[in-house]
C-alpha positions as CSV (number, residue, x, y, z in Angstrom):
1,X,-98.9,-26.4,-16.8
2,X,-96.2,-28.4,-15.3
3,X,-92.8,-27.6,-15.5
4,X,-90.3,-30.1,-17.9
5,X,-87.4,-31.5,-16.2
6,X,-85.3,-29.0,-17.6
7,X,-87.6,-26.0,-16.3
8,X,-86.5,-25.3,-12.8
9,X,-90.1,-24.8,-11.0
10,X,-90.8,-21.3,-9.6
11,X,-89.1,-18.9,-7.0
12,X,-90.5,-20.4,-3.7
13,X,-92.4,-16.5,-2.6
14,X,-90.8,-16.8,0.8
15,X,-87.3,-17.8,-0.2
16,X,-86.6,-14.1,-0.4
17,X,-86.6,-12.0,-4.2
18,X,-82.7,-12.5,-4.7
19,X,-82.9,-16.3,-4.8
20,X,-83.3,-18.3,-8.1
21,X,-83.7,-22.0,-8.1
22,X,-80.7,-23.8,-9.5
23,X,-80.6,-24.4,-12.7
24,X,-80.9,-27.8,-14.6
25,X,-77.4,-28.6,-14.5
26,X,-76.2,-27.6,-11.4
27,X,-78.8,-30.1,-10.2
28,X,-77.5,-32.8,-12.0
29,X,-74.3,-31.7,-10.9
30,X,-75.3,-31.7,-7.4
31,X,-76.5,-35.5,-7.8
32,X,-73.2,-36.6,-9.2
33,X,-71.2,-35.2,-6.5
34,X,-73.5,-37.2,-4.2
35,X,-73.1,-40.4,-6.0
36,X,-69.2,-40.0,-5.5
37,X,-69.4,-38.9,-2.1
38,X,-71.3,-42.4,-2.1
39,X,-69.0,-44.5,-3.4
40,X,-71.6,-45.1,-6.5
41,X,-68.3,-44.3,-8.9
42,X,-64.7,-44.5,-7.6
43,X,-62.0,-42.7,-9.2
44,X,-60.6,-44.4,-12.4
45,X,-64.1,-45.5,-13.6
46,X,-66.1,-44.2,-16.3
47,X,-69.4,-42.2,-16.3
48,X,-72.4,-43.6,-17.9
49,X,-72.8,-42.4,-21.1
50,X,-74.8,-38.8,-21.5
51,X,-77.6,-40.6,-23.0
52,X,-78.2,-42.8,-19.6
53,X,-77.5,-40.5,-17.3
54,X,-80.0,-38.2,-18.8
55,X,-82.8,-40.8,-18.8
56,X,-81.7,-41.9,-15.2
57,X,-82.0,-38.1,-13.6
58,X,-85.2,-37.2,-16.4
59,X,-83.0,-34.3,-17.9
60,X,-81.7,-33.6,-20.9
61,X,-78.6,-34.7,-22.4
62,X,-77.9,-31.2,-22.6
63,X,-78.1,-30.1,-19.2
64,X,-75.8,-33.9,-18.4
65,X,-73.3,-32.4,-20.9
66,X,-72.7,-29.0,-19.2
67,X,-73.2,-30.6,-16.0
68,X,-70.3,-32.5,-16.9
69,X,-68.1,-29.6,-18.6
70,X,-69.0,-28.1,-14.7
71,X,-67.4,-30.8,-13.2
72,X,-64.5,-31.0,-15.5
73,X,-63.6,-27.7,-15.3
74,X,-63.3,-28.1,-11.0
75,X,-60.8,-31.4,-11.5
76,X,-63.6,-33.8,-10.7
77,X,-63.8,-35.3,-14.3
78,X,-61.8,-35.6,-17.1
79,X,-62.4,-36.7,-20.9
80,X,-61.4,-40.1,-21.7
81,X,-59.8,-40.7,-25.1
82,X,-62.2,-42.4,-27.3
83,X,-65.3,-41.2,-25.5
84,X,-66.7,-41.2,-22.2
85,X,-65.6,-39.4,-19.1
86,X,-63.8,-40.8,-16.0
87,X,-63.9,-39.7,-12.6
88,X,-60.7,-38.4,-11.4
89,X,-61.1,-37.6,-8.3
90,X,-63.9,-37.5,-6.0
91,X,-62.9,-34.4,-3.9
92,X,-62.0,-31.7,-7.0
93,X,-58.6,-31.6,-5.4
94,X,-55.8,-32.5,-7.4
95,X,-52.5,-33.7,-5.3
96,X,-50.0,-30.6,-5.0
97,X,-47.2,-31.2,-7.4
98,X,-45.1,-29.1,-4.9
99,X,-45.1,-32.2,-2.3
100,X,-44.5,-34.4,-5.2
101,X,-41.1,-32.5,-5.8
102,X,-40.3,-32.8,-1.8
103,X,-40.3,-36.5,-2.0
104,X,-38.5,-36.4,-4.9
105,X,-35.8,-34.1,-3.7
106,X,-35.4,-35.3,-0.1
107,X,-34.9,-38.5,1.2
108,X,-35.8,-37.6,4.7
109,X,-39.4,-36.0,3.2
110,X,-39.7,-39.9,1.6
111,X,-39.1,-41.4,4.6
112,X,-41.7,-39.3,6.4
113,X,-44.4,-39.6,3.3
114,X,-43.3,-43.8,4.5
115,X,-44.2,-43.4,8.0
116,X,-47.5,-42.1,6.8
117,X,-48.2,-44.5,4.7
118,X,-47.4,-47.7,7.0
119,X,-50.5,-46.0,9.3
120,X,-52.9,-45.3,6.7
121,X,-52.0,-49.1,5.3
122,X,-51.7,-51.0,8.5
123,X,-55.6,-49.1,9.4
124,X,-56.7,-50.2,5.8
125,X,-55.1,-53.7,6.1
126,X,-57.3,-54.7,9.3
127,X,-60.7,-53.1,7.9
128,X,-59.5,-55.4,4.5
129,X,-59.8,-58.3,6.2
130,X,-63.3,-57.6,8.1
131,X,-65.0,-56.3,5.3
132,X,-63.2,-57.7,2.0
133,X,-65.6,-59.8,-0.3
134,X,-65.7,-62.9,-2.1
135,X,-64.6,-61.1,-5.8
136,X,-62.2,-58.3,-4.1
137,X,-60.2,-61.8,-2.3
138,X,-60.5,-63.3,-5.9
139,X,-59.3,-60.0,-7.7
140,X,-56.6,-59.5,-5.1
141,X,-55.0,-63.1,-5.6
142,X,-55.1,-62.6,-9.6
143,X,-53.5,-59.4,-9.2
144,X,-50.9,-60.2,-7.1
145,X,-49.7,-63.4,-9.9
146,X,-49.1,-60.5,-12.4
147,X,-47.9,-57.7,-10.2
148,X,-45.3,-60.8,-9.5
149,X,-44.8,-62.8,-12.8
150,X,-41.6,-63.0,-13.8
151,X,-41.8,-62.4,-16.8
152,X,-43.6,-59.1,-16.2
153,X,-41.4,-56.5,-17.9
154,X,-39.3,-54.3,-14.9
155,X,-40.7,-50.6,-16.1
156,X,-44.4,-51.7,-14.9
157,X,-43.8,-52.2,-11.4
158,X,-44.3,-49.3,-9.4
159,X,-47.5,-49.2,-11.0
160,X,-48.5,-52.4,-10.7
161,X,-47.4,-52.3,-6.6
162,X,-49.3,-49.0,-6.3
163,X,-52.4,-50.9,-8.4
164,X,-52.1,-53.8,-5.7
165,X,-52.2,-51.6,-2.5
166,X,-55.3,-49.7,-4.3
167,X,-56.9,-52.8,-4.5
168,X,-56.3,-53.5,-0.4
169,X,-57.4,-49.9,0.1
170,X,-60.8,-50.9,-1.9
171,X,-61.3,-53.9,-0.1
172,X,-61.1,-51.8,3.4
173,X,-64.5,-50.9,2.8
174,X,-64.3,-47.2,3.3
175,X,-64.6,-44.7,0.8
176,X,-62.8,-42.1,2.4
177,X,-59.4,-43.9,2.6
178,X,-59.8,-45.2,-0.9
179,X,-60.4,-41.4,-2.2
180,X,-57.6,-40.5,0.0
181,X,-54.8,-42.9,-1.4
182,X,-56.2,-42.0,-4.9
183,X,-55.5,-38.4,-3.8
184,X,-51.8,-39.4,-2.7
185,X,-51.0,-41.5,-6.1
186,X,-48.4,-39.0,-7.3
187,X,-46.8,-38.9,-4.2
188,X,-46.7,-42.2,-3.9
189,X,-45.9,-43.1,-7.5
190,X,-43.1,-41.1,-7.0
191,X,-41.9,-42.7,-3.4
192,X,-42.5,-46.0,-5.2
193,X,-40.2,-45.3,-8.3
194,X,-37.5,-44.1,-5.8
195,X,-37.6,-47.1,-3.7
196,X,-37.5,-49.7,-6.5
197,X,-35.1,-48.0,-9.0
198,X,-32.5,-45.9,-7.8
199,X,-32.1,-47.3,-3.9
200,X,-32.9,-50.8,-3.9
201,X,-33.4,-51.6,-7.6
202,X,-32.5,-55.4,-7.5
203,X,-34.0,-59.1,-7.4
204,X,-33.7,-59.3,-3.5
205,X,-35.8,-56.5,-2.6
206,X,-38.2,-57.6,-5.6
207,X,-38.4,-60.5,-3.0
208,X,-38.9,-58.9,-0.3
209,X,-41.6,-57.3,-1.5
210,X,-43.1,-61.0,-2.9
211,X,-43.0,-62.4,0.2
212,X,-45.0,-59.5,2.1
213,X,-47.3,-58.7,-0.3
214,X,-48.3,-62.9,-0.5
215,X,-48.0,-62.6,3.9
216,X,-50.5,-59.6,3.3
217,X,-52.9,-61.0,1.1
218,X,-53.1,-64.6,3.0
219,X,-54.1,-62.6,6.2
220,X,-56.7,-60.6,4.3
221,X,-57.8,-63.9,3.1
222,X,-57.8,-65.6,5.9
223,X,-60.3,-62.9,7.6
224,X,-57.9,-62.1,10.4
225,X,-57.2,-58.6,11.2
226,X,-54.4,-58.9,13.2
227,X,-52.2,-60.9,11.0
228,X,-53.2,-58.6,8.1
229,X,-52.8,-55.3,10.1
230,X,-49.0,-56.7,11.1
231,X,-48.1,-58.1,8.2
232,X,-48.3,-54.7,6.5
233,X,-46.9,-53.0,9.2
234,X,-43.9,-55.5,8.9
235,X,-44.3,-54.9,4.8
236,X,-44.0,-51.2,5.0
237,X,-41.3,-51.3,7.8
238,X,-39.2,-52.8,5.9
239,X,-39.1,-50.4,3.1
240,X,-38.7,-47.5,5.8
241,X,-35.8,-49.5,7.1
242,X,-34.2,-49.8,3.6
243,X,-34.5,-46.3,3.3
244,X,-33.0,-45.4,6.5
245,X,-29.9,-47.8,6.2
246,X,-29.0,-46.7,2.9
247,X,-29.3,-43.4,3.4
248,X,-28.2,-42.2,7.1
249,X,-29.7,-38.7,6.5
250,X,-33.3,-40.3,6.8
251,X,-32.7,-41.7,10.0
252,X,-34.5,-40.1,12.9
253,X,-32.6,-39.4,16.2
């Protein structure tokens, strides 16, 4: 008799007596965490429902459920109000809140988390404009009309810059940079609020930040990794300059 999908098959005899085959849903587990390593889901997206994720793998829905609870329960998922479930993060690893309260209390530490974040951008920037497709270019150019709109209400936009430079880090191409900005977001949601609030809150550094992000996205556009990679080097110097004028502490010797 052949096993079901949900009956794990026999001890192999030369595995050794103390092994057990994996059970059902740590197999499906298994699979997921290789579709995110993938890039098959990226963190803000929803699951498949239980129901088609059971028929895709030939499991039952309830070994996909307490697969799912598995993968909850180590940060990788999380319930999504009014059903489904969204992946959070793709590594289990949820940024350390300590660092977030660093930034927040130090304007040196932001400056630093700056200079970070102009190499990781200025890298990302570059592979944007190599690998970038046709719908990313299209999604980019929308985006950037609202993240800009005037009439866009004030309290949305460290979100929507932070939604912008996700979308660049997508377009890079790699999976491994987008999961690791994702990881960064509440650092950087916080750098962000501290830049456009409380130091250079103000239509001139709004901008500013205008005119880059239209220099970035032209480059990326115009599939020409040098003006893209310096135009965000330029971008994010100028926010680390900003930070450094304003606040003499943050200036390195």
């Amino acid at each position: 008799m052949q096993p079901t999908p949900d009956q794990p098959a026999a001890p192999n005899a030369h595995s050794g007596e103390n092994e057990r085959p994996k059970r059902v849903a740590d197999r499906v587990a298994d699979t997921l965490l290789a579709r995110f390593a993938a890039g098959d889901y990226l963190p803000g997206e929803r699951l498949p429902g239980e129901r088609q994720l059971a028929e895709d793998m030939n499991v039952s829905r309830v070994s996909v459920r307490a697969a799912l609870q598995k993968l909850k329960t180590r940060g990788y998922l999380r319930a999504v109000q009014g059903g489904g479930t969204e992946l959070l993060s793709s590594t289990g690893i949820e940024m350390d809140v300590a660092m977030t309260d660093l930034v927040r209390g130090s304007i040196t530490n932001l400056a630093d988390l700056m200079e970070l974040r102009r190499t990781l951008e200025t890298w990302a920037a570059r592979r944007a404009a190599e690998n970038a497709t046709d719908e990313q270019l299209a999604e980019l150019r929308a985006t950037f009309q609202q993240v800009h709109d005037p009439r866009r209400a004030a309290k949305y936009r460290t979100e929507d810059d932070h939604r912008l430079h996700m979308m660049i880090a997508r377009a890079s191409g790699s999976i491994i940079y987008y999961h690791l900005m994702k990881m960064l977001h509440d650092v950087l949601h916080t750098a962000l609020d501290e830049i456009r609030f409380h130091i250079f809150a103000g239509p001139q550094f709004d901008n500013m930040v205008q005119n880059h992000h239209r220099a970035i996205i032209d480059a990326i556009a115009a599939r020409d990794p040098d003006r893209a990679e310096q135009a965000m080097y330029e971008h994010l110097g100028a926010v680390i300059n900003h930070v450094t004028e304003r606040n003499p502490k943050a200036a390195k010797d």
